[in-house]
C-alpha positions in Angstrom: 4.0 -3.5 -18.5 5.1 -0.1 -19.1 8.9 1.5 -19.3 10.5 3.7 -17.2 10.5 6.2 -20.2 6.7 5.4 -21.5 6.2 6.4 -17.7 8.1 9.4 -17.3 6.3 11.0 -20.8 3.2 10.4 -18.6 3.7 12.2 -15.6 6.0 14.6 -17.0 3.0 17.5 -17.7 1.4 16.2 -14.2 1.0 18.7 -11.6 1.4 18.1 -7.5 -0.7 19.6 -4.9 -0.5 18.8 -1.7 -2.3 20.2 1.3 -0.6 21.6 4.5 -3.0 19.7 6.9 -2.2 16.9 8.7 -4.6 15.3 11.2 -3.4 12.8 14.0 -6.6 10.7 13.5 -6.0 10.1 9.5 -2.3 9.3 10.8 -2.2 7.1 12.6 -5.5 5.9 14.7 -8.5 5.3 11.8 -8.2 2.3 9.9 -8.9 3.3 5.9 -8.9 1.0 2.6 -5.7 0.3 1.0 -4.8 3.6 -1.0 -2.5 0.8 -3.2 -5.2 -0.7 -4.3 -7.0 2.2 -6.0 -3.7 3.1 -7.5 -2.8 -0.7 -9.0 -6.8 -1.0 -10.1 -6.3 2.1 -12.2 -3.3 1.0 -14.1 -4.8 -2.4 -14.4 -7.9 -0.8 -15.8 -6.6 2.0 -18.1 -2.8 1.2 -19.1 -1.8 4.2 -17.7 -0.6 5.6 -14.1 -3.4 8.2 -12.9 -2.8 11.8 -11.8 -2.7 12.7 -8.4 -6.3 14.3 -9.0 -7.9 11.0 -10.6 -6.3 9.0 -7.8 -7.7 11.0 -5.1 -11.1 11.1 -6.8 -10.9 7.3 -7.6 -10.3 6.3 -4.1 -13.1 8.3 -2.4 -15.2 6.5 -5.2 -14.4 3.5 -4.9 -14.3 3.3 -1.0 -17.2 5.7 -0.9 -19.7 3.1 1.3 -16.7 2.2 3.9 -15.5 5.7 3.8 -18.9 7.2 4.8 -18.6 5.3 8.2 -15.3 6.8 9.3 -15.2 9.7 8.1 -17.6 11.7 10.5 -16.1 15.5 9.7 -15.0 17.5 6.9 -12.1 17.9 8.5 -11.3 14.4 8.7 -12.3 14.0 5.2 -9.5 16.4 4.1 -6.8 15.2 6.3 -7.6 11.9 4.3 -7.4 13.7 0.9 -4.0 15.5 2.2 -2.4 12.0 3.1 -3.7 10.6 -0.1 -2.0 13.1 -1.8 1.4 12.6 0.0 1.1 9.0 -0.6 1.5 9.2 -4.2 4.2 10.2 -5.6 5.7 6.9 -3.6 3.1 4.7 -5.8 4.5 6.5 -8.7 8.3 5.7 -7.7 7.1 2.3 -7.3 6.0 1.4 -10.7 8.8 3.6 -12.0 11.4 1.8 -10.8 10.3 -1.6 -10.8 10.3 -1.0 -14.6 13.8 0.5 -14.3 14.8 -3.2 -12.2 13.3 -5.1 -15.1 14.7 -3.2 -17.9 18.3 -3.7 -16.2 17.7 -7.5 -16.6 16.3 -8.1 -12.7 14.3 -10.3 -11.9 11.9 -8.0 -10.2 8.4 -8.1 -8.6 5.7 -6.4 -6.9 3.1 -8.4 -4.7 0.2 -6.2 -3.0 0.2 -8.8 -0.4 3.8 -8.6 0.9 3.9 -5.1 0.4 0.9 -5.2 2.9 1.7 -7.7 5.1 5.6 -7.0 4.8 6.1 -3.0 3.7 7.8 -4.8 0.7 8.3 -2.5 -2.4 9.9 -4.8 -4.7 10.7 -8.6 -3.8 14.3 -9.4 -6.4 15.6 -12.7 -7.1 19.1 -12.8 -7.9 21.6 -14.9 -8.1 19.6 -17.6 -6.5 18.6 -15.2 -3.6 15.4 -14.0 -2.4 16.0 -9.6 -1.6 13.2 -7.3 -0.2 13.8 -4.1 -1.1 11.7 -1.1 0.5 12.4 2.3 -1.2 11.6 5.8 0.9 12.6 9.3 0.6 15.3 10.8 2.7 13.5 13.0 4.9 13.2 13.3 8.4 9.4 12.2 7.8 10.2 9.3 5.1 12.7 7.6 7.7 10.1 8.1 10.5 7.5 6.3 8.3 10.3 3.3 7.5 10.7 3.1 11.3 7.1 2.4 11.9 6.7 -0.2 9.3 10.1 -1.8 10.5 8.5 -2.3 14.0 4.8 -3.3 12.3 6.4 -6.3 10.4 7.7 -9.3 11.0 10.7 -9.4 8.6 12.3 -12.3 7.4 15.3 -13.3 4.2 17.7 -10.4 3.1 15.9 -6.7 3.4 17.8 -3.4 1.8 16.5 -0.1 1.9 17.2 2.3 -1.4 16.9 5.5 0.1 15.7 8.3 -2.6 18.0 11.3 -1.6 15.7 14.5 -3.3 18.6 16.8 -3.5 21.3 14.1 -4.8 23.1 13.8 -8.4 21.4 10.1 -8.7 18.3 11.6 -8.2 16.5 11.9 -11.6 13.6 14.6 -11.8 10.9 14.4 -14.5 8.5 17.2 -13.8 6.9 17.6 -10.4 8.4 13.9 -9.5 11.5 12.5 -7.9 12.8 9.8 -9.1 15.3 6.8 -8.7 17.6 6.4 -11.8 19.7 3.8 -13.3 22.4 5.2 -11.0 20.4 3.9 -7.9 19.7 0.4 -9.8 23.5 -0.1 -10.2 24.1 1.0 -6.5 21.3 -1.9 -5.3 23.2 -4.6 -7.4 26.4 -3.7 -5.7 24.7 -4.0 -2.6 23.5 -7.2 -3.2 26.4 -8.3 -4.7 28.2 -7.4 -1.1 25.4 -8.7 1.1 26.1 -12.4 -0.9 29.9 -12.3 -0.5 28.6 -12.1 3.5 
């Protein structure tokens, strides 16, 4: 398990490019692989968190036989390799501030399956309570996404969003990337804390 700082001196020097295509097909009607799991197999496999480039080229690798079935255009194929490329930086967040939860002392954890199933991010125990916490950027287009995965899931227990505001003080920037900061981490505990005096 990596820190928050051994990850920020990774992606520090990483560069993001996205691509200003976006294809109603890719977005919503054809079922792909999990991008997740390209991006937790990585780390599992090399220790490190990939570049936006390596996981873009490691997902059409390693979904190359299922991919070959749906994708029936070039222009599909790069509305695919546009959303990928949005998609990251959230998987990036993700392991960046689950390390930031544990470092604080939570008791913190990430489950492919519930994140999956639930459009959980992190899954906390504290103070004898079970909190699901789902993190998304402040846009017009990040609260749009957290609206459709609302209505996807069944939700059950204690749910908080931690909203990443790009343009706010708490907001920590390392690089290309946004970031949540020990500033946000405090801010979750105090909402916790409130949601169990409840």
């Amino acid at each position: 398990m990596q820190t928050s700082k051994e990850i920020e001196e990774q992606i520090e020097n990483y560069k993001l490019k996205f691509l200003d295509v976006r294809d109603e097909r890719v977005e919503w009607e054809i079922k792909f692989p999990m991008f997740v799991e390209t991006f937790n197999r990585f780390i599992r496999e090399k220790g490190t968190i990939p570049s936006q480039e390596d996981f873009v080229e490691r997902y059409f690798e390693d979904n190359a036989a299922e991919l070959s079935s749906v994708l029936s255009s070039q222009s599909l194929k790069t509305g695919l390799e546009a959303r990928l490329r949005r998609t990251y930086p959230s998987f990036v967040r993700d392991v960046h501030l689950n390390a930031l939860l544990k470092e604080k002392g939570l008791e913190a954890s990430y489950s492919q399956d519930t994140d999956i199933a639930g459009g959980v991010d992190h899954t906390l125990q504290y103070r004898g309570t079970t909190f699901y916490v789902h993190g998304y950027v402040g846009t017009s287009r990040g609260r749009f996404g957290r609206r459709i995965k609302s209505r996807r899931h069944k939700f059950h227990g204690i749910h908080i969003d931690i909203v990443l505001d790009l343009g706010g003080r708490s907001t920590k920037k390392v690089g290309d990337f946004y970031l949540y900061s020990e500033k946000d981490v405090e801010d979750l505990v105090g909402e916790m804390e409130k949601r169990l005096k409840k």
